[in-house]
N, C-alpha and C positions, 0 to 999 in steps of 0.2 A: 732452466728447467721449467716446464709449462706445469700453471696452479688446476689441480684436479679438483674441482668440486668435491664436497661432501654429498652422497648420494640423496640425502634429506634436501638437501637446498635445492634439488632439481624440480623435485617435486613444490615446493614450496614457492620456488621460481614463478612454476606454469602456473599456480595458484593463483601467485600474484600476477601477473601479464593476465590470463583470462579474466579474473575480475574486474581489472580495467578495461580489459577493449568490451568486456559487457556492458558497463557501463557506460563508455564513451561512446559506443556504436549503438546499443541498441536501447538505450535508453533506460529507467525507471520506473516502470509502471507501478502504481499505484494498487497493489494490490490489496493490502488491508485495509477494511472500513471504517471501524473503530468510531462507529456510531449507529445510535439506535435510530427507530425510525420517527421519533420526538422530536420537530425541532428545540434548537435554544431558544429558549424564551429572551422578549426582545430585552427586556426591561432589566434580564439580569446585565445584561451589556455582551461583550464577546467574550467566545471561551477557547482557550487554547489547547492545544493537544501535540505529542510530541507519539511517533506512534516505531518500534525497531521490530524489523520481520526478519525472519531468514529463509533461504532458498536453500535446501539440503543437497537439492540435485539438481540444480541451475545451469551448471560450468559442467565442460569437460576439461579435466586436469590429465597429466602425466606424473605415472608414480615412477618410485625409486628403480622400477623394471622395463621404464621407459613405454608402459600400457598404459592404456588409455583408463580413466577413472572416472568419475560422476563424482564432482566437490559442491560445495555449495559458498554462498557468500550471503553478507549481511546488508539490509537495506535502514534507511533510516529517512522519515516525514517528518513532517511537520505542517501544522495547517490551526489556522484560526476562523474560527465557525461564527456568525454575527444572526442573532433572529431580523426576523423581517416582518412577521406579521405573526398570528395564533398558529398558523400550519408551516409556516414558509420560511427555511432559512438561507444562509449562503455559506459555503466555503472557500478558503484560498488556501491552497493545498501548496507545496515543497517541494515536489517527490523526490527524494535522493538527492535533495537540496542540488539538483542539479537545473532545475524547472520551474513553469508554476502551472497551476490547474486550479480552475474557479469552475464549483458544482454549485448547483441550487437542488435543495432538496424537498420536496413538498407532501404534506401527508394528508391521505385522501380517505383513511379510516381512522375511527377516534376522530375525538374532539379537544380530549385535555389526556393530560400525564398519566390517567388514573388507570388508562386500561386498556386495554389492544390496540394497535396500532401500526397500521401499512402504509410506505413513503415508494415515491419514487424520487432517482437521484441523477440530475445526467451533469456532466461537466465537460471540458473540453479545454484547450491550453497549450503550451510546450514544454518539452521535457527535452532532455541528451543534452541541456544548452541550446536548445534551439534547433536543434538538428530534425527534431519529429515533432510533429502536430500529434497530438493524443485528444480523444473524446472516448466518450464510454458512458454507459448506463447502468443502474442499479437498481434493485426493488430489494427491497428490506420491510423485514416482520419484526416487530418485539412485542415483547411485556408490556408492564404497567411499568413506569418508574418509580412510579412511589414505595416499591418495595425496594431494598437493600442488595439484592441478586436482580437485574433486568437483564433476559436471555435477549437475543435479536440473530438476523440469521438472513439469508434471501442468495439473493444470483446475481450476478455481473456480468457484462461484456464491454471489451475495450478493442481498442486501436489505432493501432499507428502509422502516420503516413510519413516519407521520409522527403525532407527541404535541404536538403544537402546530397549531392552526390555520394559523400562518403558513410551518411544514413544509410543503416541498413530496410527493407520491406519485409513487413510482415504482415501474418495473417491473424485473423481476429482472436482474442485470447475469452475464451467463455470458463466461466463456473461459479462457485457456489461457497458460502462462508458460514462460518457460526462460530457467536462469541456469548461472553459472558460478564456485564457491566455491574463491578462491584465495587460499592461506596454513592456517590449520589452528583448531584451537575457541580456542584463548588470545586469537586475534587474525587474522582474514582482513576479505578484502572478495569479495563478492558482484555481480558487475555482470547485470543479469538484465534479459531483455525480457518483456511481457504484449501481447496480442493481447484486447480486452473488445468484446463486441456490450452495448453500453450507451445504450438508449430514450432521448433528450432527457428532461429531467423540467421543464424552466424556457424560456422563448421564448428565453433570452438562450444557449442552448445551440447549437451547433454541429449540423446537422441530418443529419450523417454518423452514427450509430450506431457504427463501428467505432472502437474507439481505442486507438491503439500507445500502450504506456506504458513508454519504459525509464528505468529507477533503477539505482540502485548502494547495498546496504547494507554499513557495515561493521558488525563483530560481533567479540564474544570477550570475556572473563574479563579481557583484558588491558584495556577500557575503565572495566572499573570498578577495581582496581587503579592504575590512572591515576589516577581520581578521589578514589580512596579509598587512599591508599598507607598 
């Protein structure tokens, strides 16, 4: 006698299978910032950050009525940020621990911590395991950080080209983010939303192009010190 599925597991199935060929196929992008537009200062040493986003309507799944559904999945960074001079830092970025991606970030308004402050951000790398070359660009606004709440905020664009046949092509992913940096550099958390006009790249994609994407990073000098006492 042939085993009938439970109608939930079907559903749960496509869940699963689509979040992996996204991931294998199209790669990781980077889409949370989960950084103001301050460098790290050099002298504190490097700061770590650990950053989890979710895509609500990322994937298209199949539900228990064998229709078609808008699912989302979870993404997870990580990256450690090193100063390089008073404006000038570097990141080595994770993305979906499947990658790496090294940005330098540099700020070209302000002068110290104390008060407004505009950066630009570009980095460039591989993600999918190697499968896509990714670079992208960033401008980013905040606060002052010397206050206990630093807002920050600005617009991105990225892209990926594919080094594998079985890489999927895509077209440019553009938009716009805004977070909220509470606690201070030794140790805060970041809860931040993204707003991305992001083309389908895979049939198994979601055929909305807009995607909300809120994460929460936390960050600080005090994670690695944890690790490393």
């Amino acid at each position: 006698m042939p085993i009938v599925p439970h109608p939930l597991s079907a559903s749960v199935y496509s869940l699963l299978v689509a979040s992996a060929c996204a991931l294998l196929l199209t790669g990781c992008l980077p889409y949370a910032t989960g950084t103001t537009a301050h460098p790290v200062d050099e002298a504190d040493g490097p700061v770590a950050t650990t950053t989890v986003y979710a895509v609500p309507n990322g994937l298209e799944g199949i539900d228990e009525n064998d229709q078609d559904e808008a699912v989302g999945y979870m993404g997870l960074d990580t990256e450690i940020r090193f100063g390089v001079n008073a404006q000038t830092d570097v990141g080595v970025r994770l993305p979906g621990i499947s990658g790496v991606v090294v940005n330098v970030k540099r700020r070209f308004v302000g002068a110290d911590t104390s008060g407004f402050a505009m950066a630009v951000m570009g980095g460039t790398g591989f993600i999918n395991y190697g499968q896509n070359w990714y670079f992208g660009g960033t401008l980013i606004a905040s606060g002052p950080e010397a206050a206990t709440l630093t807002p920050y905020g600005g617009s991105r664009i990225m892209q990926t080209l594919p080094l594998s046949e079985s890489a999927a092509s895509d077209t440019p992913t553009v938009g716009g983010f805004f977070g909220v940096r509470i606690g201070n550099r030794q140790l805060g958390i970041s809860p931040e939303v993204g707003l991305y006009y992001d083309e389908p790249a895979l049939d198994i994609s979601n055929d909305n192009p807009v995607l909300f994407i809120p994460s929460v990073t936390i960050h600080g000098r005090g994670l690695l010190d944890d690790l490393f006492p």
